[in-house]
C-alpha positions in Angstrom: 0.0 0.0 0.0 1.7 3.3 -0.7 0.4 6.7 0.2 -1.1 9.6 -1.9 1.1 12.0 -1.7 1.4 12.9 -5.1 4.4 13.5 -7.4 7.5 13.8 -5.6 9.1 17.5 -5.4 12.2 18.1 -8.0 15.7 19.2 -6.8 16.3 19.0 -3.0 18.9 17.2 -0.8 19.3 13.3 -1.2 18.4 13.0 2.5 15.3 15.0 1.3 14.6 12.4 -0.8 15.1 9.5 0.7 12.7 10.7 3.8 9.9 11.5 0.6 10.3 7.6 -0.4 10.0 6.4 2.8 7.0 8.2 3.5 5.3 7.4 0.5 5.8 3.7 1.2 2.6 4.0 3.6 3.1 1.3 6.6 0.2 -0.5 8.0 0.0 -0.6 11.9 1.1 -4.3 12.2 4.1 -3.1 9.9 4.9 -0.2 12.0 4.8 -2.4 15.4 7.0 -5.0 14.0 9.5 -2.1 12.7 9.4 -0.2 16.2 10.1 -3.8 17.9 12.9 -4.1 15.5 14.5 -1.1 16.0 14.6 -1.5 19.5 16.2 -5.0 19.5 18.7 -3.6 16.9 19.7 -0.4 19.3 19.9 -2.6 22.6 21.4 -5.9 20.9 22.6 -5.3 17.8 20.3 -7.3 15.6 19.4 -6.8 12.8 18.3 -3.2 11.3 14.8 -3.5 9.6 14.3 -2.5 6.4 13.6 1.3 5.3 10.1 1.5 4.2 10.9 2.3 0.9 13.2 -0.5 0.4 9.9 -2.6 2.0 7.6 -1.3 -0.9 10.4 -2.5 -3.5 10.3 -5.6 -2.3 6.7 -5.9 -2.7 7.2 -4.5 -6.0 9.3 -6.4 -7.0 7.2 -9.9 -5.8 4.0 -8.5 -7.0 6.1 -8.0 -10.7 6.5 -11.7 -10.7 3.5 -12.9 -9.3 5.2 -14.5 -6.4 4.0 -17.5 -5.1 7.2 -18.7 -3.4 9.5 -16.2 -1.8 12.6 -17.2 0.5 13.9 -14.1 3.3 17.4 -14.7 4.6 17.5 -12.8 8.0 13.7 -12.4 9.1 14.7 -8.7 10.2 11.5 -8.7 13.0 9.5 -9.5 10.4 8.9 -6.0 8.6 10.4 -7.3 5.4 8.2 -10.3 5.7 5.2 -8.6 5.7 6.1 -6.5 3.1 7.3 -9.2 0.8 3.5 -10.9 1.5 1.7 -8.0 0.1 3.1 -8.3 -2.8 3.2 -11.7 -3.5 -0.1 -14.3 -4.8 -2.7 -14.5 -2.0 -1.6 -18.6 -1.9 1.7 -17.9 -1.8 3.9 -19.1 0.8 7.4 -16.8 2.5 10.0 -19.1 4.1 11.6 -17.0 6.6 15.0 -18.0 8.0 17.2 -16.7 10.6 19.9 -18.2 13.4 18.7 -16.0 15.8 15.2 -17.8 17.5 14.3 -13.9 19.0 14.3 -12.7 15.5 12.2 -15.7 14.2 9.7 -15.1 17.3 9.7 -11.6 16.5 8.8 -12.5 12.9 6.2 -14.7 14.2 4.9 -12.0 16.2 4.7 -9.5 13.5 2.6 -12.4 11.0 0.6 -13.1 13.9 -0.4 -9.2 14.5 -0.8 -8.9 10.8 -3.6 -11.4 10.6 -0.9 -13.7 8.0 -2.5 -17.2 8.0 -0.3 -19.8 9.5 0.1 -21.6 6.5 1.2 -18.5 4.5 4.5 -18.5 6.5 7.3 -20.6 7.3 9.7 -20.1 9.7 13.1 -21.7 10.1 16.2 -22.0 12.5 19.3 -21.8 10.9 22.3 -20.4 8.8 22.2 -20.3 5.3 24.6 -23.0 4.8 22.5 -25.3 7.0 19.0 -24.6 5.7 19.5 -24.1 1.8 20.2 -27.7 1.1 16.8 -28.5 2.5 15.1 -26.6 0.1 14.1 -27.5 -3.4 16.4 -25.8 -6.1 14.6 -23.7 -9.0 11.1 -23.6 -7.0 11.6 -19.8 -5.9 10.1 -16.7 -7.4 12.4 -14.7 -5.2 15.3 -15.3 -2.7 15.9 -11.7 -0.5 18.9 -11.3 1.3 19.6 -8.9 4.2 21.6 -8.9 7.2 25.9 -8.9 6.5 26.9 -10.4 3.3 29.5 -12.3 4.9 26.5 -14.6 6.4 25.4 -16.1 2.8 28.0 -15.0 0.6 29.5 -18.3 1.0 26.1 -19.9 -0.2 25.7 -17.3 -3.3 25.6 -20.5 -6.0 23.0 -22.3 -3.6 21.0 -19.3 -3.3 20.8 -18.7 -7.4 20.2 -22.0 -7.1 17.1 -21.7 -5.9 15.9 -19.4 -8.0 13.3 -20.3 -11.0 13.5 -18.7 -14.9 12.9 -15.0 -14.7 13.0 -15.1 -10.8 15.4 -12.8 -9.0 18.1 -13.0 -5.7 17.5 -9.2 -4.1 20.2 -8.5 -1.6 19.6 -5.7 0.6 22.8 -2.9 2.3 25.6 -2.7 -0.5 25.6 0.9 -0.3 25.3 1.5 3.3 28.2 4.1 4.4 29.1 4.7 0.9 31.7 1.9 1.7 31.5 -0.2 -1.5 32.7 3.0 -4.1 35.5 3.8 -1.4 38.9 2.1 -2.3 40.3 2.9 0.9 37.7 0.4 2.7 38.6 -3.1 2.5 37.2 -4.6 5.6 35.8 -8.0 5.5 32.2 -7.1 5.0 32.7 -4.2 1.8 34.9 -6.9 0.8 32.2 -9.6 0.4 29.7 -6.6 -0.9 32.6 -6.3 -3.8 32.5 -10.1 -4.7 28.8 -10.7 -4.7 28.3 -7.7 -6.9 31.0 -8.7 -9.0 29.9 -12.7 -9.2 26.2 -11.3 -10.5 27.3 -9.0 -12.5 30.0 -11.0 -14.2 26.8 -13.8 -14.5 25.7 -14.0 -17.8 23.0 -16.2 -16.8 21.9 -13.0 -15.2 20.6 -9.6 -15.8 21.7 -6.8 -12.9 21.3 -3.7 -11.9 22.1 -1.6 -8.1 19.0 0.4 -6.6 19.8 3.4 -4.9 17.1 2.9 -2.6 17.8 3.1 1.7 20.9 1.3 1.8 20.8 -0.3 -1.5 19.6 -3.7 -3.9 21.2 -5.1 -5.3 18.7 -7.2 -7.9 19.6 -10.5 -10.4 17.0 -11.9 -12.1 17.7 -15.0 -13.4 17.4 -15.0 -17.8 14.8 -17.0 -19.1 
C-alpha cells in the first residue's frame, strides 16, 4: 500500500529524498509495530536493522512484478520485510523466513501473527544459510531476499541462485550503506564480500543486474529465461 502523496518534489537534498520515499511507502499498523520492535532490538542488541520503508515497498514490488507464489527471506529482520514481501506476492503464496537467531524468528512470528498472516502462509526456520539451503528444493523460488551482512550467505551465493526459478530474481539488501562499496580505501571483511557478490552477479551471464539506490541499496539478479 503506498500513500497519496502525489508526485515527488524536484531538486532537493538526497536525505530530502530518501525521507519523501520512505514516506510514501505507507506502513500499516502491524508493519509499524514490527518495525518499532525491531529497532529497538537492533539499538539494545545489535540485531538486525529492519528494512527502510521504501526498500519494503520495492520488495513488494518487485514480488507483485512476478506474481510470487514462493519467496525465500534470509535474515527475518522482526518481520517488517516479511510482511512487506506478503503483500506483494499471490494470495496462496507461501514466505520461508530463515534466521539463526530464534528472538528474530519469534519476533517474525509476532509481526505475522499481529498482521492477521495465516499460518500456512509463512514458514519459519532456525538456521544459517549453509545449513538450511540444502533442505530446500532448487529452482522452485520466485524470489530469494537477502539482508543482514553479506558475509552470512556470501559463501552460499551458488546455492542461493540455485534456488531461483527462470525470470525469478536474488534481491540482496545494504551494498551501499556508508558509501563503503565505491570507497577504495575500505577493505574490511564485510565491503569486501559486498565487492565479490556484486562482481559474481554482474559477471553472471545467466543473469541480468542492476544496483537500486534505494535506503541502503539492492542489489537485484533476475535469473534469464
Amino acid at each position: 500500500m503506498t500513500s497519496v502523496a502525489g508526485p515527488p518534489p524536484t531538486g532537493g537534498s538526497p536525505t530530502g529524498a530518501a525521507a519523501y520515499a520512505d514516506g510514501f511507502a505507507a506502513e500499516t499498523p502491524a508493519q509499524v509495530a514490527a518495525r518499532q520492535r525491531a529497532v529497538t532490538s537492533a539499538e539494545a542488541f545489535g540485531t538486525q536493522v529492519p528494512v527502510e520503508p521504501a526498500v519494503g515497498a520495492t520488495l513488494s514490488v518487485l514480488a507483485a512484478a512476478c506474481d510470487a507464489r514462493s519467496v525465500v527471506s534470509i535474515g527475518s529482520g522482526g518481520g517488517v520485510a516479511g510482511l512487506w514481501l506478503l503483500q506483494g506476492m499471490r494470495p496462496d503464496g507461501v514466505l520461508t523466513a530463515l534466521d539463526a537467531d530464534p528472538a528474530e524468528l519469534r519476533a517474525a512470528r509476532q509481526a505475522f501473527t499481529e498482521a492477521g498472516v495465516p499460518s500456512g502462509r509463512t514458514r519459519l526456520i532456525f538456521g544459517t544459510p549453509g545449513e538450511v539451503l540444502p533442505r530446500l528444493s532448487p529452482g522452485a523460488y520466485d524470489l530469494v531476499s537477502c539482508a543482514g551482512p553479506p558475509l552470512e550467505y556470501a559463501s552460499n551465493l551458488v546455492g542461493l541462485l540455485g534456488l531461483i526459478r527462470h525470470s525469478g530474481s536474488l534481491i540482496c539488501h545494504g551494498l551501499l550503506a556508508e558509501d563503503k562499496i565505491a570507497d577504495p580505501a575500505a577493505r574490511d571483511a564485510q565491503t569486501v564480500a559486498w565487492r565479490e557478490i556484486a562482481r559474481t552477479l554482474r559477471e553472471d551471464e545467466t543473469l541480468t543486474c542492476a544496483v537500486l539506490p534505494i535506503g541502503t541499496g539492492l542489489l537485484v539478479a533476475t535469473k534469464r529465461t
